[in-house]
Phi, psi and omega in degrees: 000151205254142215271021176240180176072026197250142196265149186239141176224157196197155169209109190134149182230083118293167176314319183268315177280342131329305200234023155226297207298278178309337153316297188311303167305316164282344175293323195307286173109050180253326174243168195251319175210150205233108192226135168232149155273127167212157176278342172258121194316291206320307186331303216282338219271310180336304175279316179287316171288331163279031185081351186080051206224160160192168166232171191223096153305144177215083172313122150237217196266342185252347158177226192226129189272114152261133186237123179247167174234110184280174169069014184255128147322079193248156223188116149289112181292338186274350189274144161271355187290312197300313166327292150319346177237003170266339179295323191300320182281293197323325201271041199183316173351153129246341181219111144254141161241148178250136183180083206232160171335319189190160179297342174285346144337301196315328186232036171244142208120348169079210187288352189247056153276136155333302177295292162348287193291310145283009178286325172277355163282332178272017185224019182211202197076198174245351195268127183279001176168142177222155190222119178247112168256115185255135193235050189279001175082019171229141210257004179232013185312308148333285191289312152328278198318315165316311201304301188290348127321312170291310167318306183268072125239348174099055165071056147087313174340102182095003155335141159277143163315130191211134155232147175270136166217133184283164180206158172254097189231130177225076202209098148305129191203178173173154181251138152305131179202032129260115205314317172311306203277012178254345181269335230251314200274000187043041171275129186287139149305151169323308175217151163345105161107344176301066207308021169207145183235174172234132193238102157242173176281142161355289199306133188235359190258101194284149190220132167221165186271169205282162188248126164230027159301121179305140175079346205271110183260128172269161180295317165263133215253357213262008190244134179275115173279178176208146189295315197222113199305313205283003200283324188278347162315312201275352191263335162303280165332307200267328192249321207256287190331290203298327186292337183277324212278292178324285151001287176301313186303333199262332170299312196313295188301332170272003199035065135290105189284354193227154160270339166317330199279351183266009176282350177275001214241059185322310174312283173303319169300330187292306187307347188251318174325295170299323154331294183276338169258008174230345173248286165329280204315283175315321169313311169312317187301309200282346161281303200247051184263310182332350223261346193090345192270159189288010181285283159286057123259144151019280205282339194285313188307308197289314180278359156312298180305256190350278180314349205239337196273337167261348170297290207286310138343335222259104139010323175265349182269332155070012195281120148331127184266348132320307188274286178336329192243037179249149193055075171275326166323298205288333176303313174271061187274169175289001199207336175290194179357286181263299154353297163290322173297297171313330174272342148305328164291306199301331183273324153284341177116357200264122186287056170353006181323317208265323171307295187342304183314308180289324172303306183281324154338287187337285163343306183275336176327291175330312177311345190241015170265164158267013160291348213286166147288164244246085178240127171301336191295339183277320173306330157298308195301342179296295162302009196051002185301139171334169322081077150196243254265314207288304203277009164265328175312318201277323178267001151275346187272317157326313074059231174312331202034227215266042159269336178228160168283172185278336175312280161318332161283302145359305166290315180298315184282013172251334183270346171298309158330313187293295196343280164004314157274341201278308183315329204270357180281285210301341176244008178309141168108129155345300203287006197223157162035090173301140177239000000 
């Protein structure tokens, strides 16, 4: 396939596909056309009334960038004009991206769903193959998305060559919609007149999975393919996810609206530090180091960590410990971030003490959500009272129900036990845990 002339279809207008995937895509200078689907009227009429122009801050270390991007297309699924004309791009794709709240998206909507629409787009047209890159923060998303393509085209039949590709974006971002802080950081609107703007980081080095479409040049060229995916999702998840997860959870406790505000807090960086590199980080080794890649060593590790601890901190970038800490049900699942993480040491031999920690912040964050579950123990944690091992067991099994053994819960409750003094050094003091 030939790298010009390649059509772009997207479906989500949020800070990554804005301020990667459709960036990349008009940076390439590869394509002829750049089409999003986004569900919000307000959004599409914003850009589209700005020439099909938007801007993207883009933070690095050294202040804040505004960058704009021309020539994108963006389509109201509720418009039939409109529909019409993402089905048009779609049967002409050579690159889709998906990049929505969550993989249960893909097939909710009826005939104008994501799996539905492409199944009639990848079954018509002019385009001889396509790679659909899904970014959705699940490490099997690819594989969800196929199933469910196949599923609304009647099992894949009459598909044009398509491969789903899973991604690694470890590109922070978020959007701003508060009118104060957009005036105060001189952050640019989306568009004119626009109440919210978008903010992502520098940092660009995207991990996908290797394309083994014959022939297939893709169009954006700025992304690392890989044989094999899952060891960095998971080095994403246990190390980069959990540290950020951590970050937030141990600010919430100390009352810090920012995570940057923990560059005073020395003492937590070291513990998240450690966390991530001597505990997560060694587990990583000890699973994927056979693999060969510098990542999973010593030194890879150590410099993932580093680089990513100053990153998730950088003052222009400004990531919130809202946002770090938000949907803490789902964050302390038995197989996510932190959690998942502590259990991967554990599976190595390795003594999670320093995660334990950030997991029990964790805990206590919850207690004051309403999602949390319906346990006397968030009420101890509310008080700050001792904890311990049988009644923190009974609240993971709350928690979790029948996702882990009590064997393992047991353990996870003991080092959650140990925890307990160490948090209370770290937020203890004027400067901590708003009461």
């Amino acid at each position: 396939m030939s790298d010009v002339n390649h059509v772009f279809a997207g479906f989500g207008f949020g800070p990554i596909q804005a301020g990667l995937f459709a960036k990349e895509a008009r940076d390439s200078g590869r394509f002829s056309e750049i089409a999003v689907a986004e569900v919000d009227p307000a959004l599409v009429d914003a850009v589209r009334g700005n020439g099909n122009r938007y801007a993207v801050n883009v933070a690095s270390s050294a202040g804040v960038e505004v960058v704009q991007v021309d020539d994108v297309l963006l389509l109201n699924l509720s418009d039939a004009d409109d529909l019409r004309r993402l089905r048009h791009a779609l049967g002409r794709a050579t690159e889709v991206v998906t990049s929505l709240p969550s993989v249960a998206f893909y097939a909710r909507g009826g005939e104008t769903s994501v799996a539905r629409l492409l199944a009639e787009g990848l079954s018509v047209g002019g385009a001889g193959q396509t790679v659909v890159y899904t970014a959705e923060n699940n490490n099997h998303a690819a594989e969800i998305l196929e199933r469910d393509v196949k599923a609304a085209s009647g099992s894949g039949a009459g598909l044009r060559p398509v491969q789903m590709l899973n991604t690694v974006i470890g590109k922070m971002s978020q959007v701003i919609s508060d009118p104060g802080e957009l005036a105060r950081r001189g952050l640019a609107p989306i568009a004119p007149g626009f109440p919210r703007a978008f903010l992502v980081e520098s940092f660009n080095r995207i991990l996908v999975s290797k394309i083994r479409l014959p022939g297939f040049t893709p169009g954006i060229a700025a992304f690392e393919e890989k044989e094999e995916l899952l060891p960095f999702e998971e080095a994403k998840l246990y190390g980069h996810n959990a540290a950020h997860t951590m970050l937030g959870f141990l600010g919430e406790a100390c009352g810090v609206p920012l995570l940057s505000d923990l560059r005073d807090r020395p003492e937590i960086l070291t513990l998240v530090r450690s966390a991530f590199i001597g505990e997560s980080g060694a587990a990583l080794i000890a699973r994927y180091g056979q693999h060969g890649d510098p990542l999973f060593t010593p030194e890879g590790v150590r410099r993932y960590a580093e680089d990513l601890l100053l990153r998730m901190t950088n003052p222009h970038l400004a990531d919130t410990v809202a946002r770090a800490t938000r949907d803490p049900l789902r964050k302390l699942g038995c197989s996510d971030r932190i959690f998942g993480a502590m259990r991967l040491c554990m599976a190595a031999g390795i003594e999670p003490a320093c995660l334990a920690v950030g997991a029990l912040a964790g805990l206590h964050a919850l207690s004051a959500h309403p999602d949390r579950p319906q346990t006397p123990v968030f009420d101890v944690l509310r008080r700050d009272a001792a904890v311990g091992v049988e009644a923190f067991e009974q609240l993971l099994a709350a928690l979790w129900g029948d996702a882990s053994s009590p064997d393992e819960r047991i353990r996870i409750a003991g080092l959650l036990e140990r925890a307990q003094p160490r948090l209370r050094g770290l937020t203890e003091g004027v400067t901590c845990r708003n009461k």
